[in-house]
C-alpha positions in Angstrom: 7.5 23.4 -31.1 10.8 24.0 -30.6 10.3 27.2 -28.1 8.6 24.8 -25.8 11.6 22.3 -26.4 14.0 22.7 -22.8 17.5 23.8 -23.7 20.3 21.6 -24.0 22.4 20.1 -27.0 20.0 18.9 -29.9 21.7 17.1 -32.7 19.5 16.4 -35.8 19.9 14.6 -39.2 17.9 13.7 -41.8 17.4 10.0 -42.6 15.7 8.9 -46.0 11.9 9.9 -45.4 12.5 10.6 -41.6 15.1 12.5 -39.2 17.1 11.4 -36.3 17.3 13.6 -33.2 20.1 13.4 -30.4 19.0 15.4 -27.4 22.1 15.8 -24.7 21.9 14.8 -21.4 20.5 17.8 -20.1 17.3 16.9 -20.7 15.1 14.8 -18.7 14.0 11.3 -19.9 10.6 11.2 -18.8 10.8 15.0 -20.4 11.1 13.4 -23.9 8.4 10.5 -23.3 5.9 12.7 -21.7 5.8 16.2 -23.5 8.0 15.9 -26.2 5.2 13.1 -27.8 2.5 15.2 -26.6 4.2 18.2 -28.7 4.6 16.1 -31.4 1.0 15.2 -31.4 0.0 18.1 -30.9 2.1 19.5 -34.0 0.7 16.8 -36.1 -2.9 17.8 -35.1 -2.4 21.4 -35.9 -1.0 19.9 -39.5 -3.9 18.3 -40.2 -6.2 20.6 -39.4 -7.1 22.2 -42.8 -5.8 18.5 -44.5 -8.0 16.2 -46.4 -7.8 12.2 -45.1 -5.3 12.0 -48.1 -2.8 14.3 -47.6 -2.7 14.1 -43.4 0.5 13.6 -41.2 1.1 10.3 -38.9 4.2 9.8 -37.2 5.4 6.3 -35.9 8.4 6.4 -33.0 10.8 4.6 -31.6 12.4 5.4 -28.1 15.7 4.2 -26.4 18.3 5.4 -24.0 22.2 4.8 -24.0 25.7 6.1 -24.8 26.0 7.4 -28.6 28.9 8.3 -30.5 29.3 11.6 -31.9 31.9 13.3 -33.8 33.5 16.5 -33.7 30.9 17.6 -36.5 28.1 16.4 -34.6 27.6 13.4 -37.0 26.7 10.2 -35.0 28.9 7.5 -35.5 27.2 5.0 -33.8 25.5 3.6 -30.8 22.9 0.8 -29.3 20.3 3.6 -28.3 20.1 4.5 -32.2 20.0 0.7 -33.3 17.2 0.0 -31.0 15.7 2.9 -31.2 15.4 2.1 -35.3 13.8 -1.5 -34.2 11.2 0.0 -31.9 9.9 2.4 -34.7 10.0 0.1 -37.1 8.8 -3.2 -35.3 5.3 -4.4 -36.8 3.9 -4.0 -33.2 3.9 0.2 -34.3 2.6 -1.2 -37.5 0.0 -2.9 -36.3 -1.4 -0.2 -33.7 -1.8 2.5 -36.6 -4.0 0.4 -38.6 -6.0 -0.6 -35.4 -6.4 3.1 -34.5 -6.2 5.4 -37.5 -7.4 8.5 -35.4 -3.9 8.4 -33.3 -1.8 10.9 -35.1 1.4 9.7 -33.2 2.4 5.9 -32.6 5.5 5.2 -30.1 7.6 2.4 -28.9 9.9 2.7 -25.8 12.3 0.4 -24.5 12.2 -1.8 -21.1 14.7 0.1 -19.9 13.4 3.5 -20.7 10.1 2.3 -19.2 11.4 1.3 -16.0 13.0 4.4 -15.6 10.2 7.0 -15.9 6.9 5.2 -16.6 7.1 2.8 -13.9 7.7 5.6 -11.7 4.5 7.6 -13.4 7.4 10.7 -13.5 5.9 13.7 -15.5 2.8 12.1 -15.0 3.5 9.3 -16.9 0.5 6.7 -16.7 1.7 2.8 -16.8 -2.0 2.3 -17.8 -1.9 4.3 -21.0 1.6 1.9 -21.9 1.3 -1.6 -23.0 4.3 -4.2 -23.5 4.7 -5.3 -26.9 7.2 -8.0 -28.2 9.4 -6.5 -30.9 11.4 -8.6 -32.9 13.6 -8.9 -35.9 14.9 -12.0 -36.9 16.8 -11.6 -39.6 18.8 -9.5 -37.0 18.7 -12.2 -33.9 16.8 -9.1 -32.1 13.9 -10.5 -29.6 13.1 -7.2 -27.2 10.4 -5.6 -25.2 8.8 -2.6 -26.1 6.1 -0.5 -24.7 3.3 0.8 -27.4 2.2 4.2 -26.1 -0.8 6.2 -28.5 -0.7 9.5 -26.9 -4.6 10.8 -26.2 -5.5 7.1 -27.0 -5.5 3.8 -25.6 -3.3 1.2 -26.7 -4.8 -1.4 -28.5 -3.4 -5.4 -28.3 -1.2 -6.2 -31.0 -0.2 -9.5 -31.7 2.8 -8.9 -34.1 5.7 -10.3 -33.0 4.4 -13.0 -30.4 4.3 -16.6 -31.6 1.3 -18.6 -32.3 1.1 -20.5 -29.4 1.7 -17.1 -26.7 -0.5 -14.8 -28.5 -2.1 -11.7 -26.3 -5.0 -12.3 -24.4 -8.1 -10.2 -24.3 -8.5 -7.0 -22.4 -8.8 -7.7 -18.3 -12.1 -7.4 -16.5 -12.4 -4.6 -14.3 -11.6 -5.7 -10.8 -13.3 -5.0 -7.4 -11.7 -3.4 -5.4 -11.7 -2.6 -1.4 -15.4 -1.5 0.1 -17.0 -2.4 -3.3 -15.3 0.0 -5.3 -13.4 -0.8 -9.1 -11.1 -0.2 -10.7 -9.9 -0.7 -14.0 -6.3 -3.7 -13.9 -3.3 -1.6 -16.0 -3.3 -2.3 -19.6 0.2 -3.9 -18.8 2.9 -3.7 -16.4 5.3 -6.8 -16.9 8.3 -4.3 -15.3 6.6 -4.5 -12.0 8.5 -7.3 -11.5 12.1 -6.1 -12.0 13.6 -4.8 -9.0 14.0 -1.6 -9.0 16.6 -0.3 -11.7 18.7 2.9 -12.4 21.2 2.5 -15.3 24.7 3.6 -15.0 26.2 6.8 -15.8 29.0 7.1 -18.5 29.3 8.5 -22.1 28.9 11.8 -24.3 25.3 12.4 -24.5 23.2 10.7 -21.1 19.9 11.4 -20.1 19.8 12.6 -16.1 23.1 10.9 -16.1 21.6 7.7 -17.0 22.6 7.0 -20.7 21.4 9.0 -24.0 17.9 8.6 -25.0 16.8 7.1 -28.4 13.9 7.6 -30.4 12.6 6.5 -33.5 9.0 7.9 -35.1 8.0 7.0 -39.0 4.9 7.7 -40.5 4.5 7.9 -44.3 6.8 10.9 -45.2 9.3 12.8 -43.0 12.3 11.6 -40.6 13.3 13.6 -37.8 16.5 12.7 -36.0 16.8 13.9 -32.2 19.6 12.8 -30.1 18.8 9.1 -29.8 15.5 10.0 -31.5 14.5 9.0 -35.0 11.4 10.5 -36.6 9.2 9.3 -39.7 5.9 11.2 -40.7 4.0 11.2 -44.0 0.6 10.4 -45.1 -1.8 8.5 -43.2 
């Protein structure tokens, strides 16, 4: 996997049963949500392959972008992207998804903001339909977010974790007519249609096409990968 990984500054650290992975700025955004999930599926499929149910690999990640501290030593010091990036991966959302579709070897969260800036814009590819928005939140933390849950080679499913009682998740839109009698199937979700559109600032050591440093978070049930504002967590399914 990491021949097929672009060039550029990769920082990685182990984290408990996961690593984190700071990729520089050099690589694109929409690079990291649309074929660095795909290779991590697909590296996680090869795994499996010759693995009984017992012993097989699932990987849960989080993705966010923004300025991250990094010392001379390449140790990060700190940084929002890696906070958030920790929620998404974690948030019971990405729990909930696993268990609702056990054949999905990778499970990922991305931010609003990373979203808006590649998904929106379907760059790489990217397809808003195969995204839904998910509510992550932490209380104990005072952390209310949106994410976006994103199954690679599988659809989303609605989760309800997260949303209060009285604002759960409705049902799955009905496919809609469309012009001359045609259909077609309404997006899973798309609440970022209705931000203007948005390009965040340059600034900092590690960006992402000059638009911040990217975070991301995956856990399954064993192994943490770290990748320039990207956490990773695999184990057993």
């Amino acid at each position: 996997m990491h021949r097929a990984c672009p060039p550029g500054r990769w920082i990685r650290r182990e984290r408990g049963d996961g690593e984190l992975i700071l990729i520089s700025a050099e690589v694109p955004c929409a690079w990291v949500v649309a074929e660095f999930l795909r290779l991590l599926r697909n590296g996680v499929l090869a795994y499996n392959r010759n693995k009984n149910q017992e012993s097989q690999l699932r990987l849960r990640a989080g993705i966010d972008r923004g300025d991250v501290l990094v010392d001379d030593a390449d140790i990060p010091r700190g940084g929002d992207a890696i906070v958030s990036a920790v929620r998404l991966q974690g948030c019971e959302a990405a729990n909930e998804a696993a268990v609702a579709v056990p054949a999905a070897p990778v499970v990922a969260v991305i931010s609003d903001e990373v979203y808006r800036a590649t998904v929106r814009f379907r760059e790489l590819g990217l397809e808003p339909e195969l995204f839904r928005d998910v509510r992550v939140a932490v209380p104990q933390k005072d952390f209310v977010a949106t994410g976006w849950l994103h199954l690679p080679g599988h659809v989303p499913p609605i989760v309800t974790a997260g949303y209060p009682e009285d604002d759960l998740p409705g049902p799955e839109p009905t496919r809609a007519k469309g012009p001359a009698g045609t259909t077609s199937s309404a997006r899973v979700s798309d609440r970022a249609s209705d931000h203007e559109e948005h390009r965040p600032p340059s600034g900092g050591k590690y960006q992402y096409n000059q638009h911040g440093s990217t975070g991301v978070i995956t856990q399954g049930d064993g192994t943490h990968i770290d990748a320039r504002g990207m956490n990773v967590y695999g184990g057993s399914a």
